[in-house]
PDB file of N, CA, C and O in Angstrom:
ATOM      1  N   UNK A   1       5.359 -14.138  -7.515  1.00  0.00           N
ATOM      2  CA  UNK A   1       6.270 -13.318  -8.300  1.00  0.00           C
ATOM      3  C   UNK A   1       7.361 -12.764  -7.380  1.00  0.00           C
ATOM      4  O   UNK A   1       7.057 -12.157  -6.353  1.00  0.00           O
ATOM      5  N   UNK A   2       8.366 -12.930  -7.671  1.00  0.00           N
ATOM      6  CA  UNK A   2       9.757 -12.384  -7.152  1.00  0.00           C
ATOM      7  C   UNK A   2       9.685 -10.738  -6.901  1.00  0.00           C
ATOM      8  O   UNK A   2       9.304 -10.209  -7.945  1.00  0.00           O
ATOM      9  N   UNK A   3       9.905  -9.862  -5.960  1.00  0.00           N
ATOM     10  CA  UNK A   3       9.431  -9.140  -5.716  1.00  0.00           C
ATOM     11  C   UNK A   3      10.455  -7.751  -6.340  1.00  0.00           C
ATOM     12  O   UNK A   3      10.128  -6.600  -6.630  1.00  0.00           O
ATOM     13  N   UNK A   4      12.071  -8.598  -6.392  1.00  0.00           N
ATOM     14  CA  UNK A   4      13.104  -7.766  -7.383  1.00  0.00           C
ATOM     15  C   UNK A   4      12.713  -7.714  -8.678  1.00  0.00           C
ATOM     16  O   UNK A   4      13.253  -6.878  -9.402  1.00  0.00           O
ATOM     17  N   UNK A   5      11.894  -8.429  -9.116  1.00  0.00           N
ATOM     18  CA  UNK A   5      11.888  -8.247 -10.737  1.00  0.00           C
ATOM     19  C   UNK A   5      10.398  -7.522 -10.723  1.00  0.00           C
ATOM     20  O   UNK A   5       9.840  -7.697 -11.806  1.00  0.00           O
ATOM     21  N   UNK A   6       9.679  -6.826  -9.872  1.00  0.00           N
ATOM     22  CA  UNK A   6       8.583  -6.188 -10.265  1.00  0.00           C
ATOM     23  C   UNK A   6       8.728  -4.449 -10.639  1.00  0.00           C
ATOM     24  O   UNK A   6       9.391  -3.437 -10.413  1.00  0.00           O
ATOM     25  N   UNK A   7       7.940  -4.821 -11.140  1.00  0.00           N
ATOM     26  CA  UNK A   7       7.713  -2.590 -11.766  1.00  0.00           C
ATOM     27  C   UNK A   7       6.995  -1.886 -11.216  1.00  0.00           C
ATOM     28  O   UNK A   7       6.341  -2.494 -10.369  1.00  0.00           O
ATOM     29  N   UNK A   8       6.747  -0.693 -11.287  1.00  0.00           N
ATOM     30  CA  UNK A   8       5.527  -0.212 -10.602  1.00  0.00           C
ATOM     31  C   UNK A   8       5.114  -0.381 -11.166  1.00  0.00           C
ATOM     32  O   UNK A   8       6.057  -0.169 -11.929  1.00  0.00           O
ATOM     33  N   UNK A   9       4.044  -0.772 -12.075  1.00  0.00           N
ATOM     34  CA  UNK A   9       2.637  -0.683 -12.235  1.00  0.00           C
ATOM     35  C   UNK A   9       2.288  -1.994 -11.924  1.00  0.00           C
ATOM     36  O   UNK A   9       1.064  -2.096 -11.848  1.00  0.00           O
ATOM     37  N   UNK A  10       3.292  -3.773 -11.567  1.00  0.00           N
ATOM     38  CA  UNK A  10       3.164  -4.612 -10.794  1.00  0.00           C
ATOM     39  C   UNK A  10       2.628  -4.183  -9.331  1.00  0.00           C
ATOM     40  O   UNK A  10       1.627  -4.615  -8.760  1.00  0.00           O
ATOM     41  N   UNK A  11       3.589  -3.185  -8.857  1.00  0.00           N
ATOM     42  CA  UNK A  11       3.488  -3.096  -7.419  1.00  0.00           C
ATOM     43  C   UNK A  11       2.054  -2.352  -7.246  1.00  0.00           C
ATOM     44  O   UNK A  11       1.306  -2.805  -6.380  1.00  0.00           O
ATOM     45  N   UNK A  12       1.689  -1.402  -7.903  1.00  0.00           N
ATOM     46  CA  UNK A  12       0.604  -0.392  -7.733  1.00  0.00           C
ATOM     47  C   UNK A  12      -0.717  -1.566  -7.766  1.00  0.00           C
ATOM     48  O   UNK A  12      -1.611  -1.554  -6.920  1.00  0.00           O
ATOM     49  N   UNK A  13      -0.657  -2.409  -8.727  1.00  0.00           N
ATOM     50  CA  UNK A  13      -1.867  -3.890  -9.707  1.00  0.00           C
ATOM     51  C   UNK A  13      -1.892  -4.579  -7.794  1.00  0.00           C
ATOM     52  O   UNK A  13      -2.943  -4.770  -7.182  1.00  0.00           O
ATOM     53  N   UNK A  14      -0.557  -4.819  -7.237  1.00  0.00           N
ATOM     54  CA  UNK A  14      -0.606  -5.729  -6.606  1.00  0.00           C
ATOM     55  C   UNK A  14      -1.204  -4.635  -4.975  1.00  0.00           C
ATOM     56  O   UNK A  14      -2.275  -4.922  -4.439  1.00  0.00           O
ATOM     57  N   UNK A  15      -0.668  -3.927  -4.645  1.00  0.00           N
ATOM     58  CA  UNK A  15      -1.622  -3.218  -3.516  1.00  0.00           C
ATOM     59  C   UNK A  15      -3.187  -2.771  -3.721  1.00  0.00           C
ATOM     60  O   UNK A  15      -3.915  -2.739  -2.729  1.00  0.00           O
ATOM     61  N   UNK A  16      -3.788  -2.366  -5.239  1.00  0.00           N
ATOM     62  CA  UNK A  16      -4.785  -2.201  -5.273  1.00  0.00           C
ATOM     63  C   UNK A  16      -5.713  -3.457  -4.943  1.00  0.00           C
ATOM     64  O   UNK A  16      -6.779  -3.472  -4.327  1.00  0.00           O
ATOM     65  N   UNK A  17      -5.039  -4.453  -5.499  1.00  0.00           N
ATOM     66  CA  UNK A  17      -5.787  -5.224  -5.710  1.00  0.00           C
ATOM     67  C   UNK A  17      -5.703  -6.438  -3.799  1.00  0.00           C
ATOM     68  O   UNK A  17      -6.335  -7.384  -3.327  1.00  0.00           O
ATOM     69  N   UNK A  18      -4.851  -5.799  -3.496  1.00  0.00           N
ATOM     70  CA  UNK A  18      -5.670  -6.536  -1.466  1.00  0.00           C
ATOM     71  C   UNK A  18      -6.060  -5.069  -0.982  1.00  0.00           C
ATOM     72  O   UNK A  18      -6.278  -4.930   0.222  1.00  0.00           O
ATOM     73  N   UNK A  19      -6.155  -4.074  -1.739  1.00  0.00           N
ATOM     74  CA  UNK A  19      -7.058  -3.175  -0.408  1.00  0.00           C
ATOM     75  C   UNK A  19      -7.930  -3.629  -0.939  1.00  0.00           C
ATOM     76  O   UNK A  19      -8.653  -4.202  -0.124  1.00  0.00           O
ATOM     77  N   UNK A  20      -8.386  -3.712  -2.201  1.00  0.00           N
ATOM     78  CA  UNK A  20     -10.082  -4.138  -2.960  1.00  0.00           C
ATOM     79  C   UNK A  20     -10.299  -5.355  -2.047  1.00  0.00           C
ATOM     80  O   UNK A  20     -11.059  -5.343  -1.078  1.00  0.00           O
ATOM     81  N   UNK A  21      -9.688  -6.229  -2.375  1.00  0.00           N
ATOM     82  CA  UNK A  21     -10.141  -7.835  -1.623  1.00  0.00           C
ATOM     83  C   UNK A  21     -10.052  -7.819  -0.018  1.00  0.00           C
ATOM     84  O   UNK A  21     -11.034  -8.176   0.632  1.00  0.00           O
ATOM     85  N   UNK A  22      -8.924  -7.423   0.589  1.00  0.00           N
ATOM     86  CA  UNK A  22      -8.979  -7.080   2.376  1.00  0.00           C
ATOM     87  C   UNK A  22      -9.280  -6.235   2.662  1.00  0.00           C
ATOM     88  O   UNK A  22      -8.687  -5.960   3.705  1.00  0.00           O
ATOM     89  N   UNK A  23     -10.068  -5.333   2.326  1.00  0.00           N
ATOM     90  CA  UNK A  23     -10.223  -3.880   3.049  1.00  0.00           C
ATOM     91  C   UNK A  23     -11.833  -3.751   2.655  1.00  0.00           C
ATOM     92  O   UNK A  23     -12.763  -3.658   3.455  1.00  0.00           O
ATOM     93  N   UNK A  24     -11.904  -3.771   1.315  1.00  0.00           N
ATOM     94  CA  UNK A  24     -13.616  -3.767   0.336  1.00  0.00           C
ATOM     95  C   UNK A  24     -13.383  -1.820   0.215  1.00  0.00           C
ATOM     96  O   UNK A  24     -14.114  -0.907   0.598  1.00  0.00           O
ATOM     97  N   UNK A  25     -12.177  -1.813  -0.415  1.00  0.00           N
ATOM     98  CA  UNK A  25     -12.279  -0.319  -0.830  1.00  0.00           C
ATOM     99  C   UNK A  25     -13.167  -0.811  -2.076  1.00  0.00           C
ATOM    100  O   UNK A  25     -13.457  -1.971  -2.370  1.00  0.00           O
ATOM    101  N   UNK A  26     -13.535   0.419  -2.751  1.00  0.00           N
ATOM    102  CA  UNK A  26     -14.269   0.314  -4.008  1.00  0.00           C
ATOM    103  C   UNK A  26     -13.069   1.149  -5.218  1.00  0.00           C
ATOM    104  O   UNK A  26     -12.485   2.225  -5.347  1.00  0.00           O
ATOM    105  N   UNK A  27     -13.205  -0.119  -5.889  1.00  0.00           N
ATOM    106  CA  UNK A  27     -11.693   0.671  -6.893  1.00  0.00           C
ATOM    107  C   UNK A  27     -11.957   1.298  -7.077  1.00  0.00           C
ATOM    108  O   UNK A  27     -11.048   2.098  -6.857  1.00  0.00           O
ATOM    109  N   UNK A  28     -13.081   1.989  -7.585  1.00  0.00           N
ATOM    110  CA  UNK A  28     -13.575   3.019  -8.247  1.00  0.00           C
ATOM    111  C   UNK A  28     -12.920   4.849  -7.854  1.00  0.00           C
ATOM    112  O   UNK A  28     -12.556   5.843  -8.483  1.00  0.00           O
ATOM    113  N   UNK A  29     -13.118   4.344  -6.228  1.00  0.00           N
ATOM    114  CA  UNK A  29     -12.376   5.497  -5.608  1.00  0.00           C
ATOM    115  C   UNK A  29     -10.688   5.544  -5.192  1.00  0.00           C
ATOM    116  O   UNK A  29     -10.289   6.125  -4.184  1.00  0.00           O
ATOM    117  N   UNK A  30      -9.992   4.990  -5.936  1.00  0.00           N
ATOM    118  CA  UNK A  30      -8.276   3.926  -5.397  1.00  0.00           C
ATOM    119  C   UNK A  30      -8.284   5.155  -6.544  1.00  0.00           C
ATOM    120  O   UNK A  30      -8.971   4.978  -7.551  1.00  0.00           O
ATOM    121  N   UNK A  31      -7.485   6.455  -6.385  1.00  0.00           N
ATOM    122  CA  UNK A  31      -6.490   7.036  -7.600  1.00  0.00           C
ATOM    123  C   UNK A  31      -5.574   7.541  -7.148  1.00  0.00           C
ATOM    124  O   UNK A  31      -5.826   7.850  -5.984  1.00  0.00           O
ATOM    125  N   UNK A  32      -4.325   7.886  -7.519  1.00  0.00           N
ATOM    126  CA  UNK A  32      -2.877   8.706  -7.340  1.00  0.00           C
ATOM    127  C   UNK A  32      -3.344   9.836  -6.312  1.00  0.00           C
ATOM    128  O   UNK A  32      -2.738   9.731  -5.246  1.00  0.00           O
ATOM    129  N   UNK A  33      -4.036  10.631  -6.340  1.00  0.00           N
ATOM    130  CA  UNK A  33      -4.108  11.534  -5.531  1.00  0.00           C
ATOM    131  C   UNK A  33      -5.554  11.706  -4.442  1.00  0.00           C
ATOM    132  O   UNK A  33      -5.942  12.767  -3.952  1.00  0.00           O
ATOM    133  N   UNK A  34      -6.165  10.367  -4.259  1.00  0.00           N
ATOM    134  CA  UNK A  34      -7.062  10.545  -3.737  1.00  0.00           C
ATOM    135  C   UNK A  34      -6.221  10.625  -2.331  1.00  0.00           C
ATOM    136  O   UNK A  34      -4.996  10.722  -2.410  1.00  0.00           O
ATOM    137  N   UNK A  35      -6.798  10.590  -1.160  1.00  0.00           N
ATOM    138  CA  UNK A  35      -6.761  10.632   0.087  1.00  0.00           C
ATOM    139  C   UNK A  35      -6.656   9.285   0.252  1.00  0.00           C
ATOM    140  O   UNK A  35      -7.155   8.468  -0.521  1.00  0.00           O
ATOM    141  N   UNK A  36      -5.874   8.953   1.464  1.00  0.00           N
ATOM    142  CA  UNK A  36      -5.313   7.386   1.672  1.00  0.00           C
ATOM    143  C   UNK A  36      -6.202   7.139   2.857  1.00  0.00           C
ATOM    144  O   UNK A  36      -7.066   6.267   2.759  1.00  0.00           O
ATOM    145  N   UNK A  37      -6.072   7.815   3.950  1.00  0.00           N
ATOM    146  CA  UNK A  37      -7.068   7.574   5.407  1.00  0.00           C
ATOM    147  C   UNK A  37      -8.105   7.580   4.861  1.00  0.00           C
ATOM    148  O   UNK A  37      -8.779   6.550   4.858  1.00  0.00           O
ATOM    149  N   UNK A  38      -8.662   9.022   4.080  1.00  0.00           N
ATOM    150  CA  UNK A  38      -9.876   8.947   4.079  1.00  0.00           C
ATOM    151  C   UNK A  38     -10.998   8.209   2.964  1.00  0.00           C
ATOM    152  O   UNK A  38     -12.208   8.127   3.170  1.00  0.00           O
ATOM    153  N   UNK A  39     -10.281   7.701   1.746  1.00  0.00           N
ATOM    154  CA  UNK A  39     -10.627   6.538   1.455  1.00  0.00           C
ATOM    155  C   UNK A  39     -10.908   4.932   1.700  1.00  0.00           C
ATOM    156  O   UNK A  39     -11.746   4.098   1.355  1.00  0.00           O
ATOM    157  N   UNK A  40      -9.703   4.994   2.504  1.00  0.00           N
ATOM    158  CA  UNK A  40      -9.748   3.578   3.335  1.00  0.00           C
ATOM    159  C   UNK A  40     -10.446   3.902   4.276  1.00  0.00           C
ATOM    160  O   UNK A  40     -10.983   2.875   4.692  1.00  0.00           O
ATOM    161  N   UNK A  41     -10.842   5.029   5.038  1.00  0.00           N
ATOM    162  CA  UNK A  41     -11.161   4.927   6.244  1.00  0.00           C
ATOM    163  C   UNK A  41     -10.993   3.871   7.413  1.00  0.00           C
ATOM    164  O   UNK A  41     -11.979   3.524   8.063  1.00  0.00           O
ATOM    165  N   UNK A  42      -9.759   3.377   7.664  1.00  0.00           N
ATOM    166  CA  UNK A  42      -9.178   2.630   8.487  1.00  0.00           C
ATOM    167  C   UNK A  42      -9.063   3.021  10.043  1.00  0.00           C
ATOM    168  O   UNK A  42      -8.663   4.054  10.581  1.00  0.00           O
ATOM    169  N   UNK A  43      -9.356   2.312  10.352  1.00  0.00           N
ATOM    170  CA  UNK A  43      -9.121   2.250  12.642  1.00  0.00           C
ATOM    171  C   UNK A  43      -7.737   1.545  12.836  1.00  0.00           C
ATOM    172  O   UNK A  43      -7.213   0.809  12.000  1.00  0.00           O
ATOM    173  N   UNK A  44      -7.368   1.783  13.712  1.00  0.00           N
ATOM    174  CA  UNK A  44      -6.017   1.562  14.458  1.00  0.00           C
ATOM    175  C   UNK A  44      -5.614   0.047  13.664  1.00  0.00           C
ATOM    176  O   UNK A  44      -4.603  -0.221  13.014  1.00  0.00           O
ATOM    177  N   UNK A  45      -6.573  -0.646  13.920  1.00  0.00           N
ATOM    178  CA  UNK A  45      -7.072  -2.160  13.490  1.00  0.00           C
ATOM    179  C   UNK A  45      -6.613  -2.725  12.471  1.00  0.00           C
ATOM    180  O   UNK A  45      -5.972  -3.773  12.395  1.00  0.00           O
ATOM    181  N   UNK A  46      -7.077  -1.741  11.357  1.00  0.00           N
ATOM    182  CA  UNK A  46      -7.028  -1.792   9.756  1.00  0.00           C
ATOM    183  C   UNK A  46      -5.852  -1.752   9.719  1.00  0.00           C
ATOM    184  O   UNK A  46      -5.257  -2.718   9.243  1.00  0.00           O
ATOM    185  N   UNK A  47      -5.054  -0.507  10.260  1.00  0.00           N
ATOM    186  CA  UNK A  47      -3.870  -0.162  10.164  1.00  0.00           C
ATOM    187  C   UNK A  47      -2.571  -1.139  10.181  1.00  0.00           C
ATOM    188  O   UNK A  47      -1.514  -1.021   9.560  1.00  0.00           O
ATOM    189  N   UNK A  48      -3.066  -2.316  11.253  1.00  0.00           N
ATOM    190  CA  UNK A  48      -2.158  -3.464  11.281  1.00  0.00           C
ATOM    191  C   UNK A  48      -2.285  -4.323  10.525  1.00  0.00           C
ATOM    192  O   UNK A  48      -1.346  -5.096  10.332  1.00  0.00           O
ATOM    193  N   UNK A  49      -3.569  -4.469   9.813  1.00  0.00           N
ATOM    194  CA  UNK A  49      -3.630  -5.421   8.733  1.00  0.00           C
ATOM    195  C   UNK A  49      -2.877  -4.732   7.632  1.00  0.00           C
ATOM    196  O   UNK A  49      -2.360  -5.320   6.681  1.00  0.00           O
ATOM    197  N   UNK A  50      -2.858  -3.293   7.862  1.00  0.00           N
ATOM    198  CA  UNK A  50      -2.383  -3.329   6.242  1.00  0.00           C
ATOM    199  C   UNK A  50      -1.024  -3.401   6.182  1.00  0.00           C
ATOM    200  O   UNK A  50      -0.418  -3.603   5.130  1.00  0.00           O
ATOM    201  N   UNK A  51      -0.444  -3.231   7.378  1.00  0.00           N
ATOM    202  CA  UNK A  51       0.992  -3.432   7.640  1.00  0.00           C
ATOM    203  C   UNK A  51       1.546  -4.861   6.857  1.00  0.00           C
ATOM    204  O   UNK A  51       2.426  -5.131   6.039  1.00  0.00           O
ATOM    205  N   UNK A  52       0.466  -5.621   7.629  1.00  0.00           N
ATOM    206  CA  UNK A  52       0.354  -7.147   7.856  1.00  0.00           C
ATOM    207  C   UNK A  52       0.956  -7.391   5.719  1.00  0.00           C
ATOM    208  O   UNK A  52       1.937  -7.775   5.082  1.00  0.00           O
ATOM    209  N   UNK A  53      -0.643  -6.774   5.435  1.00  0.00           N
ATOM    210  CA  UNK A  53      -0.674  -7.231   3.823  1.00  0.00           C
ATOM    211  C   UNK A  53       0.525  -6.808   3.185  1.00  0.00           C
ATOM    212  O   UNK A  53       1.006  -7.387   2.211  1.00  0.00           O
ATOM    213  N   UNK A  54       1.155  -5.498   3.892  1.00  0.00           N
ATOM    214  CA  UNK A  54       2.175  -4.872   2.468  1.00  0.00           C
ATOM    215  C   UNK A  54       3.561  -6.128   2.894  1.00  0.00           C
ATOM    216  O   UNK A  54       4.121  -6.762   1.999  1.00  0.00           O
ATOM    217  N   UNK A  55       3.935  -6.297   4.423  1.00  0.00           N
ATOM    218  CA  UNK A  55       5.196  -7.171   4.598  1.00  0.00           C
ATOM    219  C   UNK A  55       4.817  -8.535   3.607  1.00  0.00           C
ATOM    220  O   UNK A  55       5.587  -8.894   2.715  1.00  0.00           O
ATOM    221  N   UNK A  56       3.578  -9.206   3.884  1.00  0.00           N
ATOM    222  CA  UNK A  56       3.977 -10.422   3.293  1.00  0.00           C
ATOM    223  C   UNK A  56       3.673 -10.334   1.998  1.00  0.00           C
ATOM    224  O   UNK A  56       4.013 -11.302   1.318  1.00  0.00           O
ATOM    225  N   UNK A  57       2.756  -8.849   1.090  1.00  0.00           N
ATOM    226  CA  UNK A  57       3.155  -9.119  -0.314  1.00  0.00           C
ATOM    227  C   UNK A  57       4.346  -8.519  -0.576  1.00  0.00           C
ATOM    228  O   UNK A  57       4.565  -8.685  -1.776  1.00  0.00           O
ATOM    229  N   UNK A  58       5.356  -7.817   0.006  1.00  0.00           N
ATOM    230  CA  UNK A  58       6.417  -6.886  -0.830  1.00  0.00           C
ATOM    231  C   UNK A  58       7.699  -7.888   0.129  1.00  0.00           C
ATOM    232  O   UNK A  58       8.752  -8.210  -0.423  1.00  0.00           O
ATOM    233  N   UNK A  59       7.472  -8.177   1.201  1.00  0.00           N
ATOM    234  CA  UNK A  59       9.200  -8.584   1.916  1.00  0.00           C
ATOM    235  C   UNK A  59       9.935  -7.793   2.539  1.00  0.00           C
ATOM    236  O   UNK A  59      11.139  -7.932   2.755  1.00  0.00           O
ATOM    237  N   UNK A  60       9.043  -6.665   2.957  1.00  0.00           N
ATOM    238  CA  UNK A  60       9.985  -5.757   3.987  1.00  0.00           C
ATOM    239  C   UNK A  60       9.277  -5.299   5.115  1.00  0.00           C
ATOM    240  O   UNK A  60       8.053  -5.173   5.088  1.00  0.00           O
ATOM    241  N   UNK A  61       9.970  -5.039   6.116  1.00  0.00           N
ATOM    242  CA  UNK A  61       9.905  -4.640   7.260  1.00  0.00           C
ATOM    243  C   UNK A  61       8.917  -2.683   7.062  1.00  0.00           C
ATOM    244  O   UNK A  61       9.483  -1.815   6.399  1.00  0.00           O
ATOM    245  N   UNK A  62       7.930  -2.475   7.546  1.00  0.00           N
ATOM    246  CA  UNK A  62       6.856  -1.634   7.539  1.00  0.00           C
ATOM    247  C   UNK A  62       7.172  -0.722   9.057  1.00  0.00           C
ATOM    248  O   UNK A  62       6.916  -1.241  10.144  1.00  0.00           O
ATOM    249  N   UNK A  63       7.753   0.682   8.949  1.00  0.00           N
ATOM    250  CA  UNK A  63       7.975   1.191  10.243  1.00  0.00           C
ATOM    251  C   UNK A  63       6.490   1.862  10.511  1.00  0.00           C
ATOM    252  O   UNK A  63       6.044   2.406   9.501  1.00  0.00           O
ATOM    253  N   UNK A  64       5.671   1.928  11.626  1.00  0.00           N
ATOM    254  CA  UNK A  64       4.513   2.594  11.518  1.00  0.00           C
ATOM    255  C   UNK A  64       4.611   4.398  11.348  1.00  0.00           C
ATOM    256  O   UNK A  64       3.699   5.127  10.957  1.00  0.00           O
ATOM    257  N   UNK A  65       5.627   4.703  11.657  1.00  0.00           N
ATOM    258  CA  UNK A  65       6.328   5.999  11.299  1.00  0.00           C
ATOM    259  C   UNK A  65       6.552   6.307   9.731  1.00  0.00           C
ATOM    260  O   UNK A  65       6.697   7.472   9.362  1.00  0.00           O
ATOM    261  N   UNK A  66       6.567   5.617   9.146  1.00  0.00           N
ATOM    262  CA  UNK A  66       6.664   5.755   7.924  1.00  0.00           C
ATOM    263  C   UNK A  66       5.358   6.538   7.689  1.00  0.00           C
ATOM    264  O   UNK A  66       5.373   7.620   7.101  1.00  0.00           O
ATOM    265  N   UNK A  67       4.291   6.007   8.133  1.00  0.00           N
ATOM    266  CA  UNK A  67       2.808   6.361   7.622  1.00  0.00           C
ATOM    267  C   UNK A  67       2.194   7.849   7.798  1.00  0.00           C
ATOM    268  O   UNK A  67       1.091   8.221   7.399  1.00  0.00           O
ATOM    269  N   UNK A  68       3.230   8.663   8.533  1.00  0.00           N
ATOM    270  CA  UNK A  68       2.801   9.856   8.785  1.00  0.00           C
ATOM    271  C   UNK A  68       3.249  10.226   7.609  1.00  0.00           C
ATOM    272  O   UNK A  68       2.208  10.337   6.962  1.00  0.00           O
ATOM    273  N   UNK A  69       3.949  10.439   7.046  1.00  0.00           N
ATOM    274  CA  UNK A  69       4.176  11.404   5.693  1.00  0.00           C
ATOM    275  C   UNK A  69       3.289  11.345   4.711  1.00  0.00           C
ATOM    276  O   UNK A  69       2.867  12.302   4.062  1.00  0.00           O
ATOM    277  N   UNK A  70       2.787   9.384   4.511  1.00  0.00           N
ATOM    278  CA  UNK A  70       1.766   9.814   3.763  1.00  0.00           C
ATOM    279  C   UNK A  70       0.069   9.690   3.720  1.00  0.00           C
ATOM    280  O   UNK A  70      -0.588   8.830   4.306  1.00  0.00           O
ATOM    281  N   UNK A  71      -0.273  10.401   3.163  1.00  0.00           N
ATOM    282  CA  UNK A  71      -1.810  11.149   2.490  1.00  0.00           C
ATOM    283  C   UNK A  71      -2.364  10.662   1.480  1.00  0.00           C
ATOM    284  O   UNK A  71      -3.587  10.522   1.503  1.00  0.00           O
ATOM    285  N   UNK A  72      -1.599  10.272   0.315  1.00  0.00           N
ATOM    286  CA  UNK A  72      -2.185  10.074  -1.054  1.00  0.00           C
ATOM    287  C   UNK A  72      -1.728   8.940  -1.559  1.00  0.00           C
ATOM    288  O   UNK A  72      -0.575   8.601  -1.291  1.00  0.00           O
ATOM    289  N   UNK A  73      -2.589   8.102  -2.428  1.00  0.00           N
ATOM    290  CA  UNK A  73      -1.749   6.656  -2.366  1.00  0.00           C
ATOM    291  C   UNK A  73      -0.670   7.474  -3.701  1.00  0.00           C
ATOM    292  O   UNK A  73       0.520   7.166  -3.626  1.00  0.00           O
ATOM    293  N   UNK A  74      -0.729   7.620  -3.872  1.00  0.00           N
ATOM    294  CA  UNK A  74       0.264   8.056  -4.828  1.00  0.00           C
ATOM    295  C   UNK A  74       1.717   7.980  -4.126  1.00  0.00           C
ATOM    296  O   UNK A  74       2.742   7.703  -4.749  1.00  0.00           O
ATOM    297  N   UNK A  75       1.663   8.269  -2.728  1.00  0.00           N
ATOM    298  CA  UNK A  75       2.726   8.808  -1.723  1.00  0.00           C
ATOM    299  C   UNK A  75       2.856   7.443  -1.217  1.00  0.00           C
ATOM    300  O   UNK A  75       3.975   7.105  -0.831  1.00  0.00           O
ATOM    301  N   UNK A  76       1.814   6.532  -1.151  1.00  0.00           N
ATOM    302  CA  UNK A  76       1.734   5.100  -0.573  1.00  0.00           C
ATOM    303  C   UNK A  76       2.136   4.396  -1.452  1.00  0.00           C
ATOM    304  O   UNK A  76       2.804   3.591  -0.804  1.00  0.00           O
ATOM    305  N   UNK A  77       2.245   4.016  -2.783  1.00  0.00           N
ATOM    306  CA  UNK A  77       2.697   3.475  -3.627  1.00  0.00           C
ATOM    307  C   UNK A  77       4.205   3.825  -3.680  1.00  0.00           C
ATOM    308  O   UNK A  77       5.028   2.932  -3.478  1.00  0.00           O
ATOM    309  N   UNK A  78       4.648   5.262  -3.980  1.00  0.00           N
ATOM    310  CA  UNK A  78       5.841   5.921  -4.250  1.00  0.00           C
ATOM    311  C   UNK A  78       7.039   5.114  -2.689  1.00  0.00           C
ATOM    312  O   UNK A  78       8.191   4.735  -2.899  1.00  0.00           O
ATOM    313  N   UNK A  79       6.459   5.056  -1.513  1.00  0.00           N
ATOM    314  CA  UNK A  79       6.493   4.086  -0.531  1.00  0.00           C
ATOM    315  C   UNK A  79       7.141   3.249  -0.601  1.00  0.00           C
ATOM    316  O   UNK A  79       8.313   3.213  -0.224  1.00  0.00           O
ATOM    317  N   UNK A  80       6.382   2.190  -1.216  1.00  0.00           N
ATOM    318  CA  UNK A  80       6.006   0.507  -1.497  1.00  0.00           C
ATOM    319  C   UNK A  80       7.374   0.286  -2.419  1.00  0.00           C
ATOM    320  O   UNK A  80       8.454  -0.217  -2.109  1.00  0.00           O
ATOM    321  N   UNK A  81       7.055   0.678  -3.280  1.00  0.00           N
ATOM    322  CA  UNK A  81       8.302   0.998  -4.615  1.00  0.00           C
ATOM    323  C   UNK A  81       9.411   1.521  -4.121  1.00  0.00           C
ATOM    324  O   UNK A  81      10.279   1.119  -4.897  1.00  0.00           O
ATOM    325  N   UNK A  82       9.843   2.068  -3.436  1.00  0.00           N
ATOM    326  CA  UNK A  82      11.042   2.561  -3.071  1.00  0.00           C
ATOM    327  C   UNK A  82      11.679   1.557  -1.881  1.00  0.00           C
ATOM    328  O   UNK A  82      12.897   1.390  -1.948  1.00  0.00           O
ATOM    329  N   UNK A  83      11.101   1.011  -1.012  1.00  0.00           N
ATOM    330  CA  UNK A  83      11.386   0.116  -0.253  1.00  0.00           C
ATOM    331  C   UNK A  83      11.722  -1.086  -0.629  1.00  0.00           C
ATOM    332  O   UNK A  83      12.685  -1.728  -0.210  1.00  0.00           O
ATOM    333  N   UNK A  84      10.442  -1.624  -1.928  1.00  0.00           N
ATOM    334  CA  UNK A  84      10.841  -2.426  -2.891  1.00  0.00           C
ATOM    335  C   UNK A  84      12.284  -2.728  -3.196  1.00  0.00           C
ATOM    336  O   UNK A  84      12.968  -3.734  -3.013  1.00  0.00           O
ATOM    337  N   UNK A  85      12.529  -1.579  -3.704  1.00  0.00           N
ATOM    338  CA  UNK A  85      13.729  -1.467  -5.046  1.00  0.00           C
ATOM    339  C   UNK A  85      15.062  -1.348  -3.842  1.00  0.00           C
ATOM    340  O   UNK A  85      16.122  -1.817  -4.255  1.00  0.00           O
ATOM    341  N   UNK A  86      15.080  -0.935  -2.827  1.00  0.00           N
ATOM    342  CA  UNK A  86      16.549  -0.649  -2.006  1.00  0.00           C
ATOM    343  C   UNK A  86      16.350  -2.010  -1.485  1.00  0.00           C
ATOM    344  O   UNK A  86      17.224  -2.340  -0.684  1.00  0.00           O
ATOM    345  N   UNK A  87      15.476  -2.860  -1.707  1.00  0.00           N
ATOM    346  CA  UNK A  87      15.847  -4.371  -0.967  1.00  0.00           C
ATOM    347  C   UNK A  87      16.993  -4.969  -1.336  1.00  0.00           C
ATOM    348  O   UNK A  87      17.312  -6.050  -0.842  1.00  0.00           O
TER     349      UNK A  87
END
C-alpha cells in the first residue's frame, strides 16, 4: 500500500500489527495511552529493530531523538502519522 494514500487508522492497523508479529507484544495490552517502553519493554536492541520496522513500513528517515518525547503509543502513532503525511 502506497504510504500517501494511508489514514490513521491504516497507519495505527499497520504498526500494531509488526509490534504483535516482531516484538510478541500482546495486543491485548497495545492502547492510546498505555506506556510505550514499558509495554514493549525494549533493550537498546529492540530499539533498532523498531527503527528498522517503522523506515521500511512508512518510508522515512527515524531520528533516534525523536523517541524521547514519546511515552504513549498514542504519542508514537501521532509520530508515525505526522511524518507520514509531511512526506
Amino acid at each position: 500500500m502506497d504510504t500517501q494514500q494511508m489514514n490513521t487508522t491504516e497507519v495505527i492497523n499497520r504498526i500494531n500489527g509488526f509490534l504483535v508479529a516482531e516484538f510478541e507484544v500482546d495486543e491485548e495490552k497495545i492502547s492510546p495511552e498505555a506506556d510505550l517502553k514499558e509495554t514493549l519493554d525494549l533493550d537498546s536492541l529492540d530499539y533498532v529493530d523498531l527503527v528498522v520496522e517503522i523506515e521500511s513500513n512508512f518510508g522515512f528517515k527515524v531520528n533516534p531523538e525523536d523517541f524521547t518525547n514519546i511515552s504513549t503509543f498514542q504519542q508514537f502513532y501521532d509520530y508515525v502519522i505526522e511524518k507520514v503525511e509531511s512526506k
